[in-house]
PDB file with one MODEL, atoms N, CA, C and O in Angstrom:
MODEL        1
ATOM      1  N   UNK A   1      15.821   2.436   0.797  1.00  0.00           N
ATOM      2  CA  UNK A   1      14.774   2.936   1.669  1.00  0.00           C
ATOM      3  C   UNK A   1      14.451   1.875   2.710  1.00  0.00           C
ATOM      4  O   UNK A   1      14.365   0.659   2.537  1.00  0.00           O
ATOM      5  N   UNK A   2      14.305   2.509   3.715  1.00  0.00           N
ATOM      6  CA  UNK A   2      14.008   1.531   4.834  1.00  0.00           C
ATOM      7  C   UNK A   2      12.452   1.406   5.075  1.00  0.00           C
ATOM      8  O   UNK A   2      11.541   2.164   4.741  1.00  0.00           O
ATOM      9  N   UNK A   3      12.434   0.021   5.869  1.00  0.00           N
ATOM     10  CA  UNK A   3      10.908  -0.372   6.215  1.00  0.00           C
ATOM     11  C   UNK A   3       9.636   0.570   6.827  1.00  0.00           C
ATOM     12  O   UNK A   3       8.459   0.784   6.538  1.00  0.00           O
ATOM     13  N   UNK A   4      10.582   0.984   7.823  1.00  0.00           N
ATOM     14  CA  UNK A   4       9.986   2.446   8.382  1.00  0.00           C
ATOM     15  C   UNK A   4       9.660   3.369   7.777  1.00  0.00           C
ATOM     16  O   UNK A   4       8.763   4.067   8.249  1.00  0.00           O
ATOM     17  N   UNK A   5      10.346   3.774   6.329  1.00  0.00           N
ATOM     18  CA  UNK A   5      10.250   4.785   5.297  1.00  0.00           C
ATOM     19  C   UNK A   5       8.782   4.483   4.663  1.00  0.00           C
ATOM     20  O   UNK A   5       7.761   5.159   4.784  1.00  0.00           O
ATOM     21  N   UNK A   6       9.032   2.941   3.760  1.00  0.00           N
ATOM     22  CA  UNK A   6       7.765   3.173   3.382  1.00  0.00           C
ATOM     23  C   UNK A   6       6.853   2.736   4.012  1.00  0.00           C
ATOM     24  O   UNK A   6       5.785   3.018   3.469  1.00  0.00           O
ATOM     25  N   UNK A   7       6.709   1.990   5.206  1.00  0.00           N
ATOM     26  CA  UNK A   7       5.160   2.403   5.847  1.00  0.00           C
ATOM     27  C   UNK A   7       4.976   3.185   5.972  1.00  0.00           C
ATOM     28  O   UNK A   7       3.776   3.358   5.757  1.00  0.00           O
ATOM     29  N   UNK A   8       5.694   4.461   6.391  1.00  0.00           N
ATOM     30  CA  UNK A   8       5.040   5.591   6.903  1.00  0.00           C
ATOM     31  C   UNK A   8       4.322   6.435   5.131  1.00  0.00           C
ATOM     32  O   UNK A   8       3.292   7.081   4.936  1.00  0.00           O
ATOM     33  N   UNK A   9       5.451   6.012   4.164  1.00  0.00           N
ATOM     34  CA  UNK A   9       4.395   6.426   2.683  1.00  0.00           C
ATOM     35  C   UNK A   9       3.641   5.798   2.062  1.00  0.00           C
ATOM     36  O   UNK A   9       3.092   6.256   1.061  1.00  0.00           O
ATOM     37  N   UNK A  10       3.353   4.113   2.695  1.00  0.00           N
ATOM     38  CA  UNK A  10       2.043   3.772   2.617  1.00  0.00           C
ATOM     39  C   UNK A  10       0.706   4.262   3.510  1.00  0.00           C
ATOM     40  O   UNK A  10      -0.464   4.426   3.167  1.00  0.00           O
ATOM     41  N   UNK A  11       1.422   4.433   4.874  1.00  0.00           N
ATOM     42  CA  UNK A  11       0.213   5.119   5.561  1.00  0.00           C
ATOM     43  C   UNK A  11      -0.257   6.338   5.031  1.00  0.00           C
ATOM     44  O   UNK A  11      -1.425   6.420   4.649  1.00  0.00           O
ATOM     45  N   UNK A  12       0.683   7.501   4.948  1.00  0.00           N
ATOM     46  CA  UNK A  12       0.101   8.612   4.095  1.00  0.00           C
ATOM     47  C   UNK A  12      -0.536   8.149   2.977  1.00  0.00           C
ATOM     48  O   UNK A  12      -1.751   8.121   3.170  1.00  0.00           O
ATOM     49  N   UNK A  13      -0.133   7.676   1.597  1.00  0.00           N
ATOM     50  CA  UNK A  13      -1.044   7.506   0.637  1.00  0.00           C
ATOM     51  C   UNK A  13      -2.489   6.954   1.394  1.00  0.00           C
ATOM     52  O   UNK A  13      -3.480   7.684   1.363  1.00  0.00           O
ATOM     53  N   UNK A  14      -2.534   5.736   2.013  1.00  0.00           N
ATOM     54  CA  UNK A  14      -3.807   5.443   2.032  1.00  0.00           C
ATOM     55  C   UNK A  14      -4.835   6.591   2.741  1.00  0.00           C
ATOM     56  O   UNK A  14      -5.977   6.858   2.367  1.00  0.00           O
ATOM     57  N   UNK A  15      -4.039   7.233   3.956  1.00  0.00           N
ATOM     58  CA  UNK A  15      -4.671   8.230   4.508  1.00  0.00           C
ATOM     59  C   UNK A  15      -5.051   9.359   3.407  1.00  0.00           C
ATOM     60  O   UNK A  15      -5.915  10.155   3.776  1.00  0.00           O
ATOM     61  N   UNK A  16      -4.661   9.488   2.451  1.00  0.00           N
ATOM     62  CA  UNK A  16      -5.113  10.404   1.187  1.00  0.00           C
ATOM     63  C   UNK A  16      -6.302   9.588   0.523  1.00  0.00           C
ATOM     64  O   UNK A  16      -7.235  10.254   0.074  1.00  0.00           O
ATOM     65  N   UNK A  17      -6.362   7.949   0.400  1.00  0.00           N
ATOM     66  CA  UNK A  17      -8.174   7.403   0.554  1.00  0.00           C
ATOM     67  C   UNK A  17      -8.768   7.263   0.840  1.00  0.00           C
ATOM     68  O   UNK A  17      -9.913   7.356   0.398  1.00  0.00           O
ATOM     69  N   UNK A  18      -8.222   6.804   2.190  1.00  0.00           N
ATOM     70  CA  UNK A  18      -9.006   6.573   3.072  1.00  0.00           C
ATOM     71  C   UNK A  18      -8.766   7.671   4.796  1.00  0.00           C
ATOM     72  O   UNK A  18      -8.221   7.217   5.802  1.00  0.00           O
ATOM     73  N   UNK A  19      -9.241   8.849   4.694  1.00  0.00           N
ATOM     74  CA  UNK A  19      -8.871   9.435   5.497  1.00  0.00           C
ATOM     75  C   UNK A  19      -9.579   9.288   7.047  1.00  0.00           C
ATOM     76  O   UNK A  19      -9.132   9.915   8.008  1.00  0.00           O
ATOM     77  N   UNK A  20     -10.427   8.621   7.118  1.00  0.00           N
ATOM     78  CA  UNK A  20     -11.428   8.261   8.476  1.00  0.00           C
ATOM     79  C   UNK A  20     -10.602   7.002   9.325  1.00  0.00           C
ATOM     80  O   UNK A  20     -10.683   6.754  10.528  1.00  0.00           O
ATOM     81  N   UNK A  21      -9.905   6.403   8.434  1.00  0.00           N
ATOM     82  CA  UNK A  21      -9.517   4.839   8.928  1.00  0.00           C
ATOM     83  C   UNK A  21      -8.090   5.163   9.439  1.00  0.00           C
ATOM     84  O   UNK A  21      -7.307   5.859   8.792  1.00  0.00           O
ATOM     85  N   UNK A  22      -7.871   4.742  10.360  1.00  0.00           N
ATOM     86  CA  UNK A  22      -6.524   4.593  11.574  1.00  0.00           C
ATOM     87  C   UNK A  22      -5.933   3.040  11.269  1.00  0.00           C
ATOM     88  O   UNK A  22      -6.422   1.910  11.290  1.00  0.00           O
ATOM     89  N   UNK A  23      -4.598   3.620  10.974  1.00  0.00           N
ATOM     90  CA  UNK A  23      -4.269   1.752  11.163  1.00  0.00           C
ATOM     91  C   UNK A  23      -3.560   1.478  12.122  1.00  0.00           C
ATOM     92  O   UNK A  23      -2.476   0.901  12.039  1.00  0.00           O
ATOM     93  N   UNK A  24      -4.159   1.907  13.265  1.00  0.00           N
ATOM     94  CA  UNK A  24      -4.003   1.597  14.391  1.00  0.00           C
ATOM     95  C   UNK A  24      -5.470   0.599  14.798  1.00  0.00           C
ATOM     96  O   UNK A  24      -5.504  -0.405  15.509  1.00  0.00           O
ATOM     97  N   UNK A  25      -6.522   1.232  14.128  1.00  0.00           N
ATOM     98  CA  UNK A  25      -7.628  -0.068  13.673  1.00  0.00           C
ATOM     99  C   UNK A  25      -7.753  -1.449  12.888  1.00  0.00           C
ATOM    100  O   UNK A  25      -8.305  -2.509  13.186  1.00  0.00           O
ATOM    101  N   UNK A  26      -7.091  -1.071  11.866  1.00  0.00           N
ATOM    102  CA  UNK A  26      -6.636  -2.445  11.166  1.00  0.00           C
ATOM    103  C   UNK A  26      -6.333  -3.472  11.451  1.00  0.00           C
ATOM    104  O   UNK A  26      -5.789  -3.691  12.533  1.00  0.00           O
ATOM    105  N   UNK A  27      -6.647  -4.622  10.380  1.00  0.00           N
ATOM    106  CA  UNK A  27      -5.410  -5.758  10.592  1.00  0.00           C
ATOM    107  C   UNK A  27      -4.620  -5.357   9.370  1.00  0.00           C
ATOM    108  O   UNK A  27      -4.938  -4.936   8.257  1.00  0.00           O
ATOM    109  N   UNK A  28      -3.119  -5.724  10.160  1.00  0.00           N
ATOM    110  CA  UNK A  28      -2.042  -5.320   8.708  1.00  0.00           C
ATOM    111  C   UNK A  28      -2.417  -6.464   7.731  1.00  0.00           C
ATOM    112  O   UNK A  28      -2.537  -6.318   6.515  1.00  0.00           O
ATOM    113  N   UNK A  29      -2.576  -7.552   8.375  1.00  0.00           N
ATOM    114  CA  UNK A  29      -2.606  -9.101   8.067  1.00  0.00           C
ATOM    115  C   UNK A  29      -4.175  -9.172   6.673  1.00  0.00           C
ATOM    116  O   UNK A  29      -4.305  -9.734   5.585  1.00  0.00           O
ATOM    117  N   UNK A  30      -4.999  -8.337   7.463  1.00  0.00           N
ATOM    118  CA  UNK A  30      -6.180  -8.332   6.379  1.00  0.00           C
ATOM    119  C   UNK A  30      -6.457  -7.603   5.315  1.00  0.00           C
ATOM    120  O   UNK A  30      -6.124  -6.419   5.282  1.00  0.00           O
ATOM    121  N   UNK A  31      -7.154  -8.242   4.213  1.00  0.00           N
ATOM    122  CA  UNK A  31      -7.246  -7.580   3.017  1.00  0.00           C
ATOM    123  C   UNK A  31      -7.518  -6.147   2.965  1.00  0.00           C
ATOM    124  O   UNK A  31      -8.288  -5.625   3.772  1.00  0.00           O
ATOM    125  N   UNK A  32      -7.085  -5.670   2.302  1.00  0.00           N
ATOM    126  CA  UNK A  32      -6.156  -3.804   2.201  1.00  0.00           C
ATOM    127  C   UNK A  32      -7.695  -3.448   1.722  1.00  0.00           C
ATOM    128  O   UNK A  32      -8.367  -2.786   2.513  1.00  0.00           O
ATOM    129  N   UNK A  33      -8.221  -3.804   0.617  1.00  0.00           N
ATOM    130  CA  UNK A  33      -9.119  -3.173   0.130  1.00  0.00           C
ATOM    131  C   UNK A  33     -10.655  -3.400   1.196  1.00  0.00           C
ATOM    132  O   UNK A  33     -11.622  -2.653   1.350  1.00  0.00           O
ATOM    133  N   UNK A  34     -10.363  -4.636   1.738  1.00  0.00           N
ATOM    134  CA  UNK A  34     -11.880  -4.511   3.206  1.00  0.00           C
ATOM    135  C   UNK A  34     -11.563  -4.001   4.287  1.00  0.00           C
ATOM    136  O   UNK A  34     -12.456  -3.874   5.125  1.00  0.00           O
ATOM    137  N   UNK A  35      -9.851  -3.437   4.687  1.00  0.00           N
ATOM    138  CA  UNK A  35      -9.865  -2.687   5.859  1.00  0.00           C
ATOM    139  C   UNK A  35      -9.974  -1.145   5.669  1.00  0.00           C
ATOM    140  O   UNK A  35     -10.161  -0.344   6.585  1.00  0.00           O
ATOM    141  N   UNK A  36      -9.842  -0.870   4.463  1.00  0.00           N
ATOM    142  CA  UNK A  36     -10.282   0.381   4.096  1.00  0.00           C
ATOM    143  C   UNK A  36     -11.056   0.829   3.221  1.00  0.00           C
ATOM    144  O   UNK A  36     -11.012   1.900   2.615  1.00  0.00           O
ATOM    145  N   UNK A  37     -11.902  -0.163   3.151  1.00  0.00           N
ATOM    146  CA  UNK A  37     -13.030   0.405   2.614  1.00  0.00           C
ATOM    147  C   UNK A  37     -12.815   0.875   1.112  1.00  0.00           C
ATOM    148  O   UNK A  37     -13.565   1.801   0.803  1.00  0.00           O
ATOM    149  N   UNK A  38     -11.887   0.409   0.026  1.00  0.00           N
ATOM    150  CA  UNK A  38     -11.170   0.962  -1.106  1.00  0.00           C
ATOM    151  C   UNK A  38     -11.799   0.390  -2.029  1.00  0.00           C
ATOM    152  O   UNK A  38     -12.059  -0.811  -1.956  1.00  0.00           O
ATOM    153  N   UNK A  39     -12.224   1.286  -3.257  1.00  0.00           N
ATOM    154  CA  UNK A  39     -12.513   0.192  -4.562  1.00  0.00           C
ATOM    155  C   UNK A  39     -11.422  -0.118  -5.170  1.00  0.00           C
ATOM    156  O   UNK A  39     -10.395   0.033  -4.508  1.00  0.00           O
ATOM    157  N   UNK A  40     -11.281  -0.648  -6.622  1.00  0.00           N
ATOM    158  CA  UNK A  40     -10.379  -1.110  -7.594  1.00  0.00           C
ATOM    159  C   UNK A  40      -9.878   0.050  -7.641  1.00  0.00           C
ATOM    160  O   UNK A  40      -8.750   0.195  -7.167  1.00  0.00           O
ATOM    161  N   UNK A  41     -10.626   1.277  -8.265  1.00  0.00           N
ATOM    162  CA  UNK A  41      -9.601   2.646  -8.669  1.00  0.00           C
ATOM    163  C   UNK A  41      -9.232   3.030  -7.422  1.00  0.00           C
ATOM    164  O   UNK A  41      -8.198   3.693  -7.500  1.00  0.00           O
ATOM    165  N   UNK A  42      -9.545   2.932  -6.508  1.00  0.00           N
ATOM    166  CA  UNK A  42      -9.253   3.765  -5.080  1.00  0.00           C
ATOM    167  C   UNK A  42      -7.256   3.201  -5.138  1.00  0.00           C
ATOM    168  O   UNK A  42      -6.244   3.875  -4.951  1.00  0.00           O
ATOM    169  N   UNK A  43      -7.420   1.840  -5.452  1.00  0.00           N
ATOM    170  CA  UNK A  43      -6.525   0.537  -5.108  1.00  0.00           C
ATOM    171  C   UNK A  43      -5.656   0.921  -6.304  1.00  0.00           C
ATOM    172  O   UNK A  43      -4.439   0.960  -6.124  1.00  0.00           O
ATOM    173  N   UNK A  44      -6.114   1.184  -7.401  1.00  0.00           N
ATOM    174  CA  UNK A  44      -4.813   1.200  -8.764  1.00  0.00           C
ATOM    175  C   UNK A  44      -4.513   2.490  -8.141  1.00  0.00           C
ATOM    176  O   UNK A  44      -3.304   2.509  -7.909  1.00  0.00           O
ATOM    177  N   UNK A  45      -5.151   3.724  -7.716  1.00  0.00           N
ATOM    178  CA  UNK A  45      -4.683   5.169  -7.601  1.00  0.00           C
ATOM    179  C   UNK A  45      -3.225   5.021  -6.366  1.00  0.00           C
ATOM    180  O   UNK A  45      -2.114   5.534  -6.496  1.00  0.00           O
ATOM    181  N   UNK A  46      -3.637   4.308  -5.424  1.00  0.00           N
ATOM    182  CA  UNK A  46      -2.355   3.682  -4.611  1.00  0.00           C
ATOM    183  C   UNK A  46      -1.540   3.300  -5.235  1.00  0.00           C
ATOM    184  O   UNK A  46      -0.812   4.143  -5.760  1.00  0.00           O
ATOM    185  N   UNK A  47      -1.301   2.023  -5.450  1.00  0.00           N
ATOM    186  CA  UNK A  47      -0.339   1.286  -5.916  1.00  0.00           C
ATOM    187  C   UNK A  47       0.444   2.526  -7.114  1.00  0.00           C
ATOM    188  O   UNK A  47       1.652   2.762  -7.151  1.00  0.00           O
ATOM    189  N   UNK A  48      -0.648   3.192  -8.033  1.00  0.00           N
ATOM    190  CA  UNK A  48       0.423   4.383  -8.920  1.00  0.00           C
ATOM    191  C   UNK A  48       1.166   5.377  -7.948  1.00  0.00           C
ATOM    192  O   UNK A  48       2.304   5.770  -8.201  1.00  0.00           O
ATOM    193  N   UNK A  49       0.362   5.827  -6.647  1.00  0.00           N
ATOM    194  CA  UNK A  49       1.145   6.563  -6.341  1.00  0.00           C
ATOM    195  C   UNK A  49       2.245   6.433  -5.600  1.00  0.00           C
ATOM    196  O   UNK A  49       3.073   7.301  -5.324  1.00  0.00           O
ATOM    197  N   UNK A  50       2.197   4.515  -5.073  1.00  0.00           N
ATOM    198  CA  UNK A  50       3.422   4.134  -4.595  1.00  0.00           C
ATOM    199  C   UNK A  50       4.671   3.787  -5.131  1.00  0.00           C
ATOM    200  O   UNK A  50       5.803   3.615  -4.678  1.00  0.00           O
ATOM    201  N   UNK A  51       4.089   3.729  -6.317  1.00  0.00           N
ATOM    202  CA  UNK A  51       5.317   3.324  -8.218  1.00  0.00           C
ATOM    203  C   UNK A  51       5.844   4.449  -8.435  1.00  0.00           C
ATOM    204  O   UNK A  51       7.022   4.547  -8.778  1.00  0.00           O
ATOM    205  N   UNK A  52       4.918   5.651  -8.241  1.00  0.00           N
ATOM    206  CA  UNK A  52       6.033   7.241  -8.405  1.00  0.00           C
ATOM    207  C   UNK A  52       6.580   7.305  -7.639  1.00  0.00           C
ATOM    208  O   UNK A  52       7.789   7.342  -7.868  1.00  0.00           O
ATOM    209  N   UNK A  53       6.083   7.372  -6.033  1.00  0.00           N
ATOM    210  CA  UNK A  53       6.607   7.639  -5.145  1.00  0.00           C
ATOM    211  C   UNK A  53       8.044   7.104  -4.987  1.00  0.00           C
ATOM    212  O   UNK A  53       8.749   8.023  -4.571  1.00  0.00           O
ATOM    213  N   UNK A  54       8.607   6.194  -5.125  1.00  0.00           N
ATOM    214  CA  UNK A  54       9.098   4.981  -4.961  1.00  0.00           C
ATOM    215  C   UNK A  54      10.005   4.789  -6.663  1.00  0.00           C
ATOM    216  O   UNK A  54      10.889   3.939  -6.778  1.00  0.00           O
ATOM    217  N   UNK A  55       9.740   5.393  -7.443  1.00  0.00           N
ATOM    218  CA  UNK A  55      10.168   5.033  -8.875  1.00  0.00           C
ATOM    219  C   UNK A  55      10.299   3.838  -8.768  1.00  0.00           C
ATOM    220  O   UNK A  55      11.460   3.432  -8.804  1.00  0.00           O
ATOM    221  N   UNK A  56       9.321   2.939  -8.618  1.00  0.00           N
ATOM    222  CA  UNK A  56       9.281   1.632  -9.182  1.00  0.00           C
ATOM    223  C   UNK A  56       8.401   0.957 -10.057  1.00  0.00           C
ATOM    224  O   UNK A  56       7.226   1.312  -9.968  1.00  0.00           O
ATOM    225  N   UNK A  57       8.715  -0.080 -11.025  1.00  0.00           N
ATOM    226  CA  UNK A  57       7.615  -0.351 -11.361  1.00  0.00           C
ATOM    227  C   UNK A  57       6.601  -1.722 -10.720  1.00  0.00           C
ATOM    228  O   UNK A  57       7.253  -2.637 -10.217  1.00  0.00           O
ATOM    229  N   UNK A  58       5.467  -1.835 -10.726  1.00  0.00           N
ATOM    230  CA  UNK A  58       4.178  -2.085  -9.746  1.00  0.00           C
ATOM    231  C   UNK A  58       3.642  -2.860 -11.030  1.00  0.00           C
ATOM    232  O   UNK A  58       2.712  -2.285 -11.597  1.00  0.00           O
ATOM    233  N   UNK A  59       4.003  -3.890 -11.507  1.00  0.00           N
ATOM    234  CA  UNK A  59       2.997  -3.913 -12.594  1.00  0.00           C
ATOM    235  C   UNK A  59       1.355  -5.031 -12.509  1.00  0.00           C
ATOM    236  O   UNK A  59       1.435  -5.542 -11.392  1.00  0.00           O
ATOM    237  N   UNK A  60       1.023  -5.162 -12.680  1.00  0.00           N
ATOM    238  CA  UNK A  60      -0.948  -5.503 -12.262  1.00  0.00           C
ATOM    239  C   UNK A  60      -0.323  -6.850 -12.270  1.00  0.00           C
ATOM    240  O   UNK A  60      -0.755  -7.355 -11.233  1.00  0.00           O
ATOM    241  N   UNK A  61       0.462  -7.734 -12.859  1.00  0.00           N
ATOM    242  CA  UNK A  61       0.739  -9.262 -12.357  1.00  0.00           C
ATOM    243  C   UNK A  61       1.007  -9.464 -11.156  1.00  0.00           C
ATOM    244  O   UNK A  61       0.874 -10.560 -10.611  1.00  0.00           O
ATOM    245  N   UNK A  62       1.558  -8.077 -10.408  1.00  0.00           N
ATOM    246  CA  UNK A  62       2.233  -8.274  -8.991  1.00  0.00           C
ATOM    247  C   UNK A  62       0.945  -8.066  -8.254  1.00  0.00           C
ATOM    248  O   UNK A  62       0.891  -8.611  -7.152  1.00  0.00           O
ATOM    249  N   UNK A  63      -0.120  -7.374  -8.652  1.00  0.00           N
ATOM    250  CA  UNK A  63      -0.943  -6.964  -7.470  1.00  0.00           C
ATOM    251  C   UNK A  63      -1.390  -8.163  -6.498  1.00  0.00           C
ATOM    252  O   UNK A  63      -2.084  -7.830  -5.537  1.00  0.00           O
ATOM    253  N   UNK A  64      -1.080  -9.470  -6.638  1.00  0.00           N
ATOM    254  CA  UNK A  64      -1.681 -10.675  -5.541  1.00  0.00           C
ATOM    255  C   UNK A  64      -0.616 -10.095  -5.052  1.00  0.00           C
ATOM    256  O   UNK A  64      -1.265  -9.062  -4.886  1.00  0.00           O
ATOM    257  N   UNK A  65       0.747  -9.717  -4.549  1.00  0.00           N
ATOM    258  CA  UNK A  65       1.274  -9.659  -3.769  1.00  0.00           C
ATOM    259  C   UNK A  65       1.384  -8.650  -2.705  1.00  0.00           C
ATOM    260  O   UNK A  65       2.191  -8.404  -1.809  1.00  0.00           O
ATOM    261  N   UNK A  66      -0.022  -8.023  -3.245  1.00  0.00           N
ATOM    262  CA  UNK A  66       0.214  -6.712  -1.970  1.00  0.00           C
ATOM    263  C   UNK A  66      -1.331  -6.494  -1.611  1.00  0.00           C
ATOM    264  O   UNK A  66      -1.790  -5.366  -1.433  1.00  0.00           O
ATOM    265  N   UNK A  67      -2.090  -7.650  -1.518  1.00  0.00           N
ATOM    266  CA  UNK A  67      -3.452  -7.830  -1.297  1.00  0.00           C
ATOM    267  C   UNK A  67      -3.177  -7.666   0.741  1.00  0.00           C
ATOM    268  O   UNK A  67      -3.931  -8.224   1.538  1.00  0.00           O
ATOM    269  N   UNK A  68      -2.231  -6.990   1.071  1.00  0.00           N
ATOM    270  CA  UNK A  68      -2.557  -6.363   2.538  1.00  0.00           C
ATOM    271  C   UNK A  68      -1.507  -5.502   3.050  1.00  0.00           C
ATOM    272  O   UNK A  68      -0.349  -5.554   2.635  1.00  0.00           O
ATOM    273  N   UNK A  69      -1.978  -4.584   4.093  1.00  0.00           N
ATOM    274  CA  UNK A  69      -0.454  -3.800   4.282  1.00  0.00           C
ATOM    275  C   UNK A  69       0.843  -4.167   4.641  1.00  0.00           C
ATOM    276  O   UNK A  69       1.879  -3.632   4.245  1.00  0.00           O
ATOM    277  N   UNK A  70       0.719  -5.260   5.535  1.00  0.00           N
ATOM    278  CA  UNK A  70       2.155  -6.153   5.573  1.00  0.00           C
ATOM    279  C   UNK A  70       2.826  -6.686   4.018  1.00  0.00           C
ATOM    280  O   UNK A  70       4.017  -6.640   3.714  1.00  0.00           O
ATOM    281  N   UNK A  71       1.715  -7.182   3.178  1.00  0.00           N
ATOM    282  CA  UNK A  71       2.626  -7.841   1.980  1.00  0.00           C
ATOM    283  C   UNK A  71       2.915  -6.377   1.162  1.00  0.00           C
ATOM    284  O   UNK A  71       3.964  -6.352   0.519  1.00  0.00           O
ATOM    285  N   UNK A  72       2.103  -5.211   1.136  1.00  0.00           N
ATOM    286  CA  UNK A  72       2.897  -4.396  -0.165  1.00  0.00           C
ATOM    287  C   UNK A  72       3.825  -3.887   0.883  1.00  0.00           C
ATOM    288  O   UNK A  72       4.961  -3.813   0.414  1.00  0.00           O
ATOM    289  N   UNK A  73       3.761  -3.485   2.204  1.00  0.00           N
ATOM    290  CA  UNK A  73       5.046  -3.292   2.722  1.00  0.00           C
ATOM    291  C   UNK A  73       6.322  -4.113   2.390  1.00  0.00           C
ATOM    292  O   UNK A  73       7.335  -3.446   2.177  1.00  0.00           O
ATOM    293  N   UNK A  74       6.422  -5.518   2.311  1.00  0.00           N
ATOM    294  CA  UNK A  74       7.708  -6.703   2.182  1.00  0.00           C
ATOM    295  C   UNK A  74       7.423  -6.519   0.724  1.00  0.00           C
ATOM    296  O   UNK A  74       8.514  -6.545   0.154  1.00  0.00           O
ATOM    297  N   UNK A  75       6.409  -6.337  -0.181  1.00  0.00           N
ATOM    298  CA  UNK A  75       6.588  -5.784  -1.814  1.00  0.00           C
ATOM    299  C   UNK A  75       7.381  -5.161  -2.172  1.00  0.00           C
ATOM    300  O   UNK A  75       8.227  -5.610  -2.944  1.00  0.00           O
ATOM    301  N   UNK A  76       7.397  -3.521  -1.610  1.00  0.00           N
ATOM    302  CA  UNK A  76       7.884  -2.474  -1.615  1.00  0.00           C
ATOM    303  C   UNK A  76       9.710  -2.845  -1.230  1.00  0.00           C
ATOM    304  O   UNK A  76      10.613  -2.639  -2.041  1.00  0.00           O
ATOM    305  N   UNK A  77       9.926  -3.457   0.271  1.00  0.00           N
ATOM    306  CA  UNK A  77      10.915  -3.233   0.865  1.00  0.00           C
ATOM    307  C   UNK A  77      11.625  -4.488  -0.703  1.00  0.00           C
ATOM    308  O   UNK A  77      12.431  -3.946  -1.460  1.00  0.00           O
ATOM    309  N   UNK A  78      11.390  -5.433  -0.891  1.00  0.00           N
ATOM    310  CA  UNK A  78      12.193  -6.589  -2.052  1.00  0.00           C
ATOM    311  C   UNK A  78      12.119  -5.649  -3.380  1.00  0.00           C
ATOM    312  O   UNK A  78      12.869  -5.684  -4.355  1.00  0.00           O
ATOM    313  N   UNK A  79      11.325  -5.043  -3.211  1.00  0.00           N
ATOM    314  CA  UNK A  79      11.716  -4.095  -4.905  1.00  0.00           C
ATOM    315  C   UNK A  79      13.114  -3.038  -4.705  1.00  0.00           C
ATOM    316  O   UNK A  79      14.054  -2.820  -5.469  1.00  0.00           O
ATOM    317  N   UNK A  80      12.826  -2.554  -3.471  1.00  0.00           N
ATOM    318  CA  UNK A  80      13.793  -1.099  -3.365  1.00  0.00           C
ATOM    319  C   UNK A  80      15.122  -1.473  -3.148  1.00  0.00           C
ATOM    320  O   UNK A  80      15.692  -2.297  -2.433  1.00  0.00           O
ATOM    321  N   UNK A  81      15.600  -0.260  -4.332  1.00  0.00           N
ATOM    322  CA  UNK A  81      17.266  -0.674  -4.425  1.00  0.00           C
ATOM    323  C   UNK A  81      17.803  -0.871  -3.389  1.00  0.00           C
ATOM    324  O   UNK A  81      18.996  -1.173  -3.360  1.00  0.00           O
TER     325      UNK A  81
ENDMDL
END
């Protein structure tokens, strides 16, 4: 899967939490959960639906590595076959 692939199914998922927020507003660079306004479950309900999405596994040791949309993007892209 390419880079382009899953941003565009990280943008959808988050747009399924956060549906008011444009990340065309964002910083990619800034913390995921203060640019959208996300709690913890808002944040595990992502990350699960990016582990199905994606058949990968996401497991909670990794979550420092996707504390913004640029890093679970380069997360995502180093996991995928």
């Amino acid at each position: 899967m390419t880079q382009a692939e899953i941003e565009t199914a990280l943008t959808n998922e988050l747009y399924k939490i956060a549906p008011d927020v444009s990340l065309d507003d964002i910083d990619r660079a800034g913390d995921l959960r203060e640019e959208f306004d996300i709690d913890s479950m808002d944040f595990l309900n992502l990350v699960a639906a990016l582990g199905k999405r994606f058949n990968l596994p996401m497991p909670e040791a990794d979550y420092p590595q996707m504390s913004c949309f640029d890093d679970l993007v380069r997360y995502l892209v180093d996991k995928s076959p």
